[in-house]
C-alpha positions as CSV (number, residue, x, y, z in Angstrom):
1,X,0.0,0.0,0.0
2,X,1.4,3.3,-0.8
3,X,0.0,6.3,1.1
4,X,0.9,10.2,0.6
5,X,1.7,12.3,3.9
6,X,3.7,15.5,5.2
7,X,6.1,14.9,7.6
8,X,6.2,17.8,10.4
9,X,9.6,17.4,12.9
10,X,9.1,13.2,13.6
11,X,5.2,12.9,12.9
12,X,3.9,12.2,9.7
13,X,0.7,13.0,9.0
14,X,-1.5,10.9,7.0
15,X,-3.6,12.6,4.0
16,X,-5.7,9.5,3.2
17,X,-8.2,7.2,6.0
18,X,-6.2,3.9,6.6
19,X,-9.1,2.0,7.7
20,X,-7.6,-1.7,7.0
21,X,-4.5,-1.0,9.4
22,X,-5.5,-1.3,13.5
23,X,-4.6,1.5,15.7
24,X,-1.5,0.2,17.6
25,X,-0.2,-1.5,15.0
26,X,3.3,-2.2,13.8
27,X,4.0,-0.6,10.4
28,X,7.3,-0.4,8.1
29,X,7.9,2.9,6.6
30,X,9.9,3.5,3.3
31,X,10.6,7.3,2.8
32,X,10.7,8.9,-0.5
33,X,10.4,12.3,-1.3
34,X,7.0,13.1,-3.7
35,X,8.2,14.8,-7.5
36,X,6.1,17.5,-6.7
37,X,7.7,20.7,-4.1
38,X,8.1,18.7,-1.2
39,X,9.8,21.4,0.3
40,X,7.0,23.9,0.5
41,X,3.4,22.8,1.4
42,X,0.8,24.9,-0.4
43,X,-2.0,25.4,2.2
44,X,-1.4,24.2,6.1
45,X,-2.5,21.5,7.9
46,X,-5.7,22.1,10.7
47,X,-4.1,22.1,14.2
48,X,-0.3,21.9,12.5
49,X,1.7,22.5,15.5
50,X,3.6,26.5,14.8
């Protein structure tokens, strides 16, 4: 399964429902930056911590 997010300081922040994975769950991550300007995020996220 491949699943976009934005990663703020050591949280990443899902930006689709992952309903077939249980909360508490052990994942395995592998990190790739997006093509697109993963640098700068176009809008904010609610609650993002400032």
């Amino acid at each position: 399964m491949k699943i976009r997010g934005i990663k703020r300081g050591q949280t990443i922040e899902l930006l689709e429902p992952v309903d077939t994975i249980p909360d508490g769950a052990e994942i395995l991550v592998d990190l790739e930056p997006s093509c697109t300007k993963y640098a700068q995020v176009k809008k904010p996220l609610k609650n993002a911590p400032l």
